[in-house]
PyMOL Python script that loads the backbone (N, CA, C, O; Angstrom):
from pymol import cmd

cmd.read_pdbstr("""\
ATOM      1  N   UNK A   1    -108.274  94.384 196.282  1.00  0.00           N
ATOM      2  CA  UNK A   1    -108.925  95.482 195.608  1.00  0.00           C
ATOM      3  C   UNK A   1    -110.405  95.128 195.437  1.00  0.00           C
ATOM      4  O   UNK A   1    -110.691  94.035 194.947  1.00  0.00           O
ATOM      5  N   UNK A   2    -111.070  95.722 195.696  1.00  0.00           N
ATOM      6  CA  UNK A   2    -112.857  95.708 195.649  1.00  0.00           C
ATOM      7  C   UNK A   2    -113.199  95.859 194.110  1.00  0.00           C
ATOM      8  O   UNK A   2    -112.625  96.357 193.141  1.00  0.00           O
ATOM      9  N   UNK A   3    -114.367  95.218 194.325  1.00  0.00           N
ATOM     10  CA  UNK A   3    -115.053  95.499 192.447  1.00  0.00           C
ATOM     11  C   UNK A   3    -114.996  96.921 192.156  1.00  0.00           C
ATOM     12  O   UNK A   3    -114.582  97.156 191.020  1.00  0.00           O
ATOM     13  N   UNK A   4    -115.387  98.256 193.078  1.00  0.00           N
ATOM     14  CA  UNK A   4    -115.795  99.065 192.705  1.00  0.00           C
ATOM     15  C   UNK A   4    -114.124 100.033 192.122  1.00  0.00           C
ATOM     16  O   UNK A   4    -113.936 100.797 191.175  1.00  0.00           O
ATOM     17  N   UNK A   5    -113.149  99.493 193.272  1.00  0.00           N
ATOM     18  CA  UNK A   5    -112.065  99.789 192.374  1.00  0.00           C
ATOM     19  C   UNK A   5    -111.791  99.469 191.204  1.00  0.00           C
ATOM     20  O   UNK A   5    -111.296 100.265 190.406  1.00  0.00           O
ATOM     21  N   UNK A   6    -112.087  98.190 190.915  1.00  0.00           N
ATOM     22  CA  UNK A   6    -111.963  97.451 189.831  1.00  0.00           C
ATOM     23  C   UNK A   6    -111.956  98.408 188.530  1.00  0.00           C
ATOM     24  O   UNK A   6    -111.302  98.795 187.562  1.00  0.00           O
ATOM     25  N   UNK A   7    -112.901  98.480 189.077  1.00  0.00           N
ATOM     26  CA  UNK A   7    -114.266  99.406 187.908  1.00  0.00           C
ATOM     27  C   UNK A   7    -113.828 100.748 187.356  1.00  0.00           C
ATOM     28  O   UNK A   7    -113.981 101.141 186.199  1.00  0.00           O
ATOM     29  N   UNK A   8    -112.994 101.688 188.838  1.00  0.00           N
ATOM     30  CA  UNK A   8    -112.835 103.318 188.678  1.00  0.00           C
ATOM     31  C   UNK A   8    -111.829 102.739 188.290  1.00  0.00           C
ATOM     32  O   UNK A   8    -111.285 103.592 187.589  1.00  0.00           O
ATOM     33  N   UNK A   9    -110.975 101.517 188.268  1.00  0.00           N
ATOM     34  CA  UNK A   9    -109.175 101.642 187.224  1.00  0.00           C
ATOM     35  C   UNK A   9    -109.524 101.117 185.720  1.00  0.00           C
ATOM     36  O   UNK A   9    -108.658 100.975 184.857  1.00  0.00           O
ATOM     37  N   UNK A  10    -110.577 100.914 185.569  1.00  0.00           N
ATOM     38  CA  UNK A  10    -110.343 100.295 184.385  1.00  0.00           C
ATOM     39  C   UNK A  10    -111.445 101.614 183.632  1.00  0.00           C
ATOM     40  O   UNK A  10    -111.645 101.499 182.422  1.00  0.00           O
ATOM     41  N   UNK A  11    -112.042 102.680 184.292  1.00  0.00           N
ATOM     42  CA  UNK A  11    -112.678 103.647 183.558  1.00  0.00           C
ATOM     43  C   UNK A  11    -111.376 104.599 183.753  1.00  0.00           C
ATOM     44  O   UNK A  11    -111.332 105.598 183.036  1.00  0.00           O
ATOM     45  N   UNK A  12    -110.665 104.445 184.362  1.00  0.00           N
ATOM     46  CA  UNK A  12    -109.645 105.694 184.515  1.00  0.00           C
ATOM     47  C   UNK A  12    -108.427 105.283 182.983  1.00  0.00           C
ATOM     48  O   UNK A  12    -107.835 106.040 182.213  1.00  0.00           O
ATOM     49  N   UNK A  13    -108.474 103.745 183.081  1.00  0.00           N
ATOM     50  CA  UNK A  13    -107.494 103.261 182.050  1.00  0.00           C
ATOM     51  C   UNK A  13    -108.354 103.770 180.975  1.00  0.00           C
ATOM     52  O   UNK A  13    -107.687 104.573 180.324  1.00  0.00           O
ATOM     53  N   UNK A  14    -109.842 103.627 180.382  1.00  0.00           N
ATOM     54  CA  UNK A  14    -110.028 104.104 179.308  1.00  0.00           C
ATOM     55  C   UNK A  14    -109.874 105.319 178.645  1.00  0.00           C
ATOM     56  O   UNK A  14    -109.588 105.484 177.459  1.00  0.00           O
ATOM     57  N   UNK A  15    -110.154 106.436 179.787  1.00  0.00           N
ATOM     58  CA  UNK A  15    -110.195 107.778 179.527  1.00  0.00           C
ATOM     59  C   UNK A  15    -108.795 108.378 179.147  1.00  0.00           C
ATOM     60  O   UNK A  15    -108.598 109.344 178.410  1.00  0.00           O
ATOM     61  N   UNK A  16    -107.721 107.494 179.897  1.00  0.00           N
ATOM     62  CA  UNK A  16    -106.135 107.591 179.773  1.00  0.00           C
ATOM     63  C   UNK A  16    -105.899 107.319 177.900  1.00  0.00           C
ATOM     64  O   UNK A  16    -105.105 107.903 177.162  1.00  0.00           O
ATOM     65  N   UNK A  17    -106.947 106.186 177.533  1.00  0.00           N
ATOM     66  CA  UNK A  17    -106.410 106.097 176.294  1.00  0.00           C
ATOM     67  C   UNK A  17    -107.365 106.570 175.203  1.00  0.00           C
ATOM     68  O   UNK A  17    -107.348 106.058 174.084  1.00  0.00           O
ATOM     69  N   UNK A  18    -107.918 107.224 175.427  1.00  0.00           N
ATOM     70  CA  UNK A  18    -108.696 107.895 174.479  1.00  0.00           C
ATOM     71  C   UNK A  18    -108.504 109.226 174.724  1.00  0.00           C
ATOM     72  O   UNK A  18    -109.076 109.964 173.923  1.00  0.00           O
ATOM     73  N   UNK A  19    -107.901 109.733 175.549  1.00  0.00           N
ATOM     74  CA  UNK A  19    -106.994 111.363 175.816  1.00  0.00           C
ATOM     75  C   UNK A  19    -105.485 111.029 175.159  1.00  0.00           C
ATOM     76  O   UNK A  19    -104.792 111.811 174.509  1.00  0.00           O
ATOM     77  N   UNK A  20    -105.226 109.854 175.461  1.00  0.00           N
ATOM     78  CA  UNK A  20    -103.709 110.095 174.166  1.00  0.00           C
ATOM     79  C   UNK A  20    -103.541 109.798 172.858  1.00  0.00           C
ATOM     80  O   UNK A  20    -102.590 110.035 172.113  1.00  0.00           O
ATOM     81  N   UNK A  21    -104.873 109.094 172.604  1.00  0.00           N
ATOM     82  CA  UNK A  21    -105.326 108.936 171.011  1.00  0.00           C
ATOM     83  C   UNK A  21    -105.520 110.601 170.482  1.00  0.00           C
ATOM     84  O   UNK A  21    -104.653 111.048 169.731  1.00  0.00           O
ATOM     85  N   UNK A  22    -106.538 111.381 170.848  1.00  0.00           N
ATOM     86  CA  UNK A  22    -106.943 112.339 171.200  1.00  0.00           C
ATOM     87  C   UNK A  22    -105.784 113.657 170.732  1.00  0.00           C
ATOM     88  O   UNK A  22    -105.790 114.544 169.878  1.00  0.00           O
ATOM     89  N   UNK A  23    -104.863 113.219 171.785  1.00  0.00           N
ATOM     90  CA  UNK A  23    -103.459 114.502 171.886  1.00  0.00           C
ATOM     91  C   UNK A  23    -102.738 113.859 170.623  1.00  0.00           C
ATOM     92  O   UNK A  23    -102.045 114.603 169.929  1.00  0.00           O
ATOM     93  N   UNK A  24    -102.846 112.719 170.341  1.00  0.00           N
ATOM     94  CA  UNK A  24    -102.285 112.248 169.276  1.00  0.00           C
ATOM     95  C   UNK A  24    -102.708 112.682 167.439  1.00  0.00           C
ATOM     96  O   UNK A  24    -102.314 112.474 166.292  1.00  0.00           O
ATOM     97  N   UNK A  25    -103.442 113.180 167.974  1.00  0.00           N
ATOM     98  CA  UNK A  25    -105.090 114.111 166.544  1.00  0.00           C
ATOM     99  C   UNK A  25    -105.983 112.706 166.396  1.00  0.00           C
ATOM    100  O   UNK A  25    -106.768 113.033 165.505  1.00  0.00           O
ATOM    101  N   UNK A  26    -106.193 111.836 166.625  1.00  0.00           N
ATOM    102  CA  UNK A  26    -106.711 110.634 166.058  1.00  0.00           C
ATOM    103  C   UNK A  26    -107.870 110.489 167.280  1.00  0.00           C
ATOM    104  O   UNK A  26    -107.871 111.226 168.266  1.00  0.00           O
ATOM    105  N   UNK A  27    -108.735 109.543 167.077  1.00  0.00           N
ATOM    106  CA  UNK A  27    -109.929 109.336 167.701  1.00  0.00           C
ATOM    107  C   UNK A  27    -110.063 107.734 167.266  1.00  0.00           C
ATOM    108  O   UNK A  27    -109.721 107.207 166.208  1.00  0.00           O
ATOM    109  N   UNK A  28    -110.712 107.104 168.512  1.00  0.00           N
ATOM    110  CA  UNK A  28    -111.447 105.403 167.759  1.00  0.00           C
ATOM    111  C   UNK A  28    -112.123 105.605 167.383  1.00  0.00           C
ATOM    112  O   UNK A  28    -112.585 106.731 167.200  1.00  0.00           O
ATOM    113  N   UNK A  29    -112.617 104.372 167.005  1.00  0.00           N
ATOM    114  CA  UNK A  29    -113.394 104.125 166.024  1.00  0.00           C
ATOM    115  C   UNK A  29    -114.770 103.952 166.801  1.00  0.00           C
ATOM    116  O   UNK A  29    -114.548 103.532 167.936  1.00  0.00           O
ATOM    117  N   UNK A  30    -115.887 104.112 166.589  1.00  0.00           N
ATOM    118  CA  UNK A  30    -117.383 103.848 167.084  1.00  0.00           C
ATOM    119  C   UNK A  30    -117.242 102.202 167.493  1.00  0.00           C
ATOM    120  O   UNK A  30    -117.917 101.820 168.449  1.00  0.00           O
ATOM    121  N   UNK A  31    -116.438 101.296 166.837  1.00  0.00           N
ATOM    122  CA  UNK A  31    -116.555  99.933 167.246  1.00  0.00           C
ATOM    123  C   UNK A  31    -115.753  99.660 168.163  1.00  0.00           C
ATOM    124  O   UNK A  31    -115.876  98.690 168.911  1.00  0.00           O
ATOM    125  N   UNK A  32    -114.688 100.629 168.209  1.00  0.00           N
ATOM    126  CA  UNK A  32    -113.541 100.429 169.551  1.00  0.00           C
ATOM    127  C   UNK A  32    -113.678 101.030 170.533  1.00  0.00           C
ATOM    128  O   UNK A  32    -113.359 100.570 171.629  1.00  0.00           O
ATOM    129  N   UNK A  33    -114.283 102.428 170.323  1.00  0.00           N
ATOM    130  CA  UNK A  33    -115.309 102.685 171.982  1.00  0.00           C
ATOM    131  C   UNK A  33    -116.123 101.716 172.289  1.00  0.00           C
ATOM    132  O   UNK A  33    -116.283 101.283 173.430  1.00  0.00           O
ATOM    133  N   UNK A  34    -116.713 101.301 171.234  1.00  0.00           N
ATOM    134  CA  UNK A  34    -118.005 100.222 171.971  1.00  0.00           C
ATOM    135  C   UNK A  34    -116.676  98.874 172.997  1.00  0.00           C
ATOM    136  O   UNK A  34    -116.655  98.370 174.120  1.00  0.00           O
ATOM    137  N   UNK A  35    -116.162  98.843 172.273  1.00  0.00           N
ATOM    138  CA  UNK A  35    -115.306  97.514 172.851  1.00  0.00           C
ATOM    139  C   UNK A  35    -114.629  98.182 174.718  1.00  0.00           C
ATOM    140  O   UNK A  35    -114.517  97.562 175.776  1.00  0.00           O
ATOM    141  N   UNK A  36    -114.352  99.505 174.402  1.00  0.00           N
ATOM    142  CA  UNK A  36    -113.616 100.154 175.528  1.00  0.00           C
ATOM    143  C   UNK A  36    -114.876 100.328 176.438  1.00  0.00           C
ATOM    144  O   UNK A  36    -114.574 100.092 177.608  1.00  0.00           O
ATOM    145  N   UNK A  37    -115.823 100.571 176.322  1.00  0.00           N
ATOM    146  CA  UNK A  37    -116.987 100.863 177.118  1.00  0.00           C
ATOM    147  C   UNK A  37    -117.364  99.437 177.730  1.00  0.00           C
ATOM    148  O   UNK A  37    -117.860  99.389 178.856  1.00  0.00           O
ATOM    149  N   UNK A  38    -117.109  98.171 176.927  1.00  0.00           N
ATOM    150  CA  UNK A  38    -117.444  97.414 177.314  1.00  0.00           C
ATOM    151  C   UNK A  38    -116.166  96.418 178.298  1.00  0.00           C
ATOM    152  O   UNK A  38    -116.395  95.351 178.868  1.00  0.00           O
ATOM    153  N   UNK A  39    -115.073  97.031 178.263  1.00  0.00           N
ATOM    154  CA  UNK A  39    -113.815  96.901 179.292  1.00  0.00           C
ATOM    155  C   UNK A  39    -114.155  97.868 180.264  1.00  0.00           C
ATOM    156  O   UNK A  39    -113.938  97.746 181.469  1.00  0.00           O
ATOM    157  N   UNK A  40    -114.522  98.524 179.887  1.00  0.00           N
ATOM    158  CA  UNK A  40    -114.512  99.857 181.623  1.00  0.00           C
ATOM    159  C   UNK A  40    -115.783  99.055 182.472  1.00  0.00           C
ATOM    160  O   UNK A  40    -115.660  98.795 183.669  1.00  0.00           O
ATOM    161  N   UNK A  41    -116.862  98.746 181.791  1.00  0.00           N
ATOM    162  CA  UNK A  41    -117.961  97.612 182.919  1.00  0.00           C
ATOM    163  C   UNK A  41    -117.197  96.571 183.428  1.00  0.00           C
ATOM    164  O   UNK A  41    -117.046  96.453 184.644  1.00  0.00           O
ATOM    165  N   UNK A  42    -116.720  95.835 182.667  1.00  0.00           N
ATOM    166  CA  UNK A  42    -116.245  94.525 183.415  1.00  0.00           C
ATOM    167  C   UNK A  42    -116.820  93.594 182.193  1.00  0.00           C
ATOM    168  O   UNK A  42    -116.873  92.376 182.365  1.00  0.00           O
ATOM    169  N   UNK A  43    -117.259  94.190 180.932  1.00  0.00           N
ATOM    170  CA  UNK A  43    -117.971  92.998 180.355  1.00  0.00           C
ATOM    171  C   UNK A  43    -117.024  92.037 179.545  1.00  0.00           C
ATOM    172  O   UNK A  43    -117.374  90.889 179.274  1.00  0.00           O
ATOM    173  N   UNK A  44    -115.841  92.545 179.181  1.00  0.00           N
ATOM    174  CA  UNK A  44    -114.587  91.672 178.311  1.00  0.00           C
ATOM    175  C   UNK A  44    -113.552  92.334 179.606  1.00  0.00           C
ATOM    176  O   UNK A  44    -113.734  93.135 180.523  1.00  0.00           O
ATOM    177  N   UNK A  45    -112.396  91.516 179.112  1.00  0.00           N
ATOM    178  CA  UNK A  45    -111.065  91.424 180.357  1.00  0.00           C
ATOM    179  C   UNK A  45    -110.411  92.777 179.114  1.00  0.00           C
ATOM    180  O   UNK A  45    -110.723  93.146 177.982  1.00  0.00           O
ATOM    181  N   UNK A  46    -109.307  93.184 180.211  1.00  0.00           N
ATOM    182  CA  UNK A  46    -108.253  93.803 178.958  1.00  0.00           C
ATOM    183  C   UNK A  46    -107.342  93.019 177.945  1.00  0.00           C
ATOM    184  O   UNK A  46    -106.485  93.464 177.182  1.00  0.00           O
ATOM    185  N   UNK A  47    -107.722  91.861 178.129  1.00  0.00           N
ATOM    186  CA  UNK A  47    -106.382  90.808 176.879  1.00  0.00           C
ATOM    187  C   UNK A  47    -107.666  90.828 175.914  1.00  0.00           C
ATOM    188  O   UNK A  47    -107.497  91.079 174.721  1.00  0.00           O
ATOM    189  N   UNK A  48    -109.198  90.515 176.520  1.00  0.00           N
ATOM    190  CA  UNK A  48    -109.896  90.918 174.992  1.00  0.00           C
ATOM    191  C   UNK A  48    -109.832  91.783 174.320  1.00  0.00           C
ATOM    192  O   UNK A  48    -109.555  91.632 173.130  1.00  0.00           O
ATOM    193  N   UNK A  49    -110.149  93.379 175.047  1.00  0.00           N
ATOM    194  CA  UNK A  49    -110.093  94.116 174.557  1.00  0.00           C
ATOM    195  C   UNK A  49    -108.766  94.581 173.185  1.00  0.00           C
ATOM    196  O   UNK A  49    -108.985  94.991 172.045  1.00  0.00           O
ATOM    197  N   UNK A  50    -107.337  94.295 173.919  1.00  0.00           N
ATOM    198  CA  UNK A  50    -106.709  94.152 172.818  1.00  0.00           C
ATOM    199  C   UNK A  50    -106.528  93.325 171.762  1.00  0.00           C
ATOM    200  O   UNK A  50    -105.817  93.606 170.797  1.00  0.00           O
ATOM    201  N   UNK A  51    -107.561  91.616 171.987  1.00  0.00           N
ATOM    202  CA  UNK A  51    -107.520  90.949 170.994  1.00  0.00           C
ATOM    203  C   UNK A  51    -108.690  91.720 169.802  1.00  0.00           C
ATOM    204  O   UNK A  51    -108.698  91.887 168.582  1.00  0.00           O
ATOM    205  N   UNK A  52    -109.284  91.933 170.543  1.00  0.00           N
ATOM    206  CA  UNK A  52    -110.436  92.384 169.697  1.00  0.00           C
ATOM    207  C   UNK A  52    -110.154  93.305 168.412  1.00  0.00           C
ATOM    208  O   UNK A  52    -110.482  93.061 167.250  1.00  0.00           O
ATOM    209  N   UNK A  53    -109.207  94.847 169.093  1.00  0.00           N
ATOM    210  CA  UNK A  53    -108.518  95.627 168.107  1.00  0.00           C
ATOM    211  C   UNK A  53    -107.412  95.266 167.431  1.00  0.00           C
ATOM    212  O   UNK A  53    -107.053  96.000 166.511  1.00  0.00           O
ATOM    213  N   UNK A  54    -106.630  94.047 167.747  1.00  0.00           N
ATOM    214  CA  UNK A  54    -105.996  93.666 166.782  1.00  0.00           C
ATOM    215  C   UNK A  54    -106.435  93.014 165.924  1.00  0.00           C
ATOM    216  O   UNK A  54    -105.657  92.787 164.997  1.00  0.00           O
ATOM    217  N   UNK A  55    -107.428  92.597 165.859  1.00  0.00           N
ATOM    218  CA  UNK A  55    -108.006  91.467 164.868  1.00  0.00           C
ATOM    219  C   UNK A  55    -108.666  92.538 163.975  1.00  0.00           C
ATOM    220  O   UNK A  55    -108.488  92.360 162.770  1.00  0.00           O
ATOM    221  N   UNK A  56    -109.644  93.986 164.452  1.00  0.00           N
ATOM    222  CA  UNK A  56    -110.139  94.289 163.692  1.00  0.00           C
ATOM    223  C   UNK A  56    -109.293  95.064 162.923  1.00  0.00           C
ATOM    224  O   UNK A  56    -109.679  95.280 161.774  1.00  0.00           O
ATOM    225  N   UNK A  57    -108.140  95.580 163.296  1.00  0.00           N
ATOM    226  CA  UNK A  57    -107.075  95.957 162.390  1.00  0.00           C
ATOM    227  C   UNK A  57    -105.937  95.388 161.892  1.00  0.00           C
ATOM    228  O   UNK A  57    -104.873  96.007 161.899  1.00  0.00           O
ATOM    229  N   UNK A  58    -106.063  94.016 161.358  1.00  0.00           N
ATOM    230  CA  UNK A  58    -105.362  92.920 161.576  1.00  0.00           C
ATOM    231  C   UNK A  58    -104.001  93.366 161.449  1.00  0.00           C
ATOM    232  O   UNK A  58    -103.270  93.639 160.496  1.00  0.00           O
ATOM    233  N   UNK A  59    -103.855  93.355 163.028  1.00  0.00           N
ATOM    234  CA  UNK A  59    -102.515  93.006 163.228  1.00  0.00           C
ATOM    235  C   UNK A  59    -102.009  92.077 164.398  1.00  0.00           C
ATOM    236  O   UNK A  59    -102.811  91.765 165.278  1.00  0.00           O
ATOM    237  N   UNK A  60    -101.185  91.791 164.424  1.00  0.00           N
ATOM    238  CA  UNK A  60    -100.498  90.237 165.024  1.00  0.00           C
ATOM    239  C   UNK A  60    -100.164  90.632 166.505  1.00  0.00           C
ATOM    240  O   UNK A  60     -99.661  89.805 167.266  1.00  0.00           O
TER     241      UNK A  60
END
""", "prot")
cmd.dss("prot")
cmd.show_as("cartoon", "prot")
cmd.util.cbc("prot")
cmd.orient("prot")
């Protein structure tokens, strides 16, 4: 898989979860888009990204 795929699955994974937050009535948070924006570049992996929101909502 090429970087640029890389890139359109992991912006396609974000939009996937912020449309079922969304259908869900709920929205993130300004600090958890920032974190998701910064998974759709390539700048944290996805195991950060979920460490990140579990910690800031501490859960295990």
């Amino acid at each position: 898989m090429t970087e640029l795929q890389k890139a359109k699955r992991r912006v396609k994974a974000v939009r996937a979860i912020r449309r079922s937050s969304e259908l869900e009535g709920a929205r993130s948070t300004d600090a958890t888009r920032a974190d998701q924006v910064a998974y759709a570049r390539g700048t944290i992996t996805a195991a950060e990204l979920r460490d990140r929101v579990r910690r800031r909502y501490k859960l295990q």
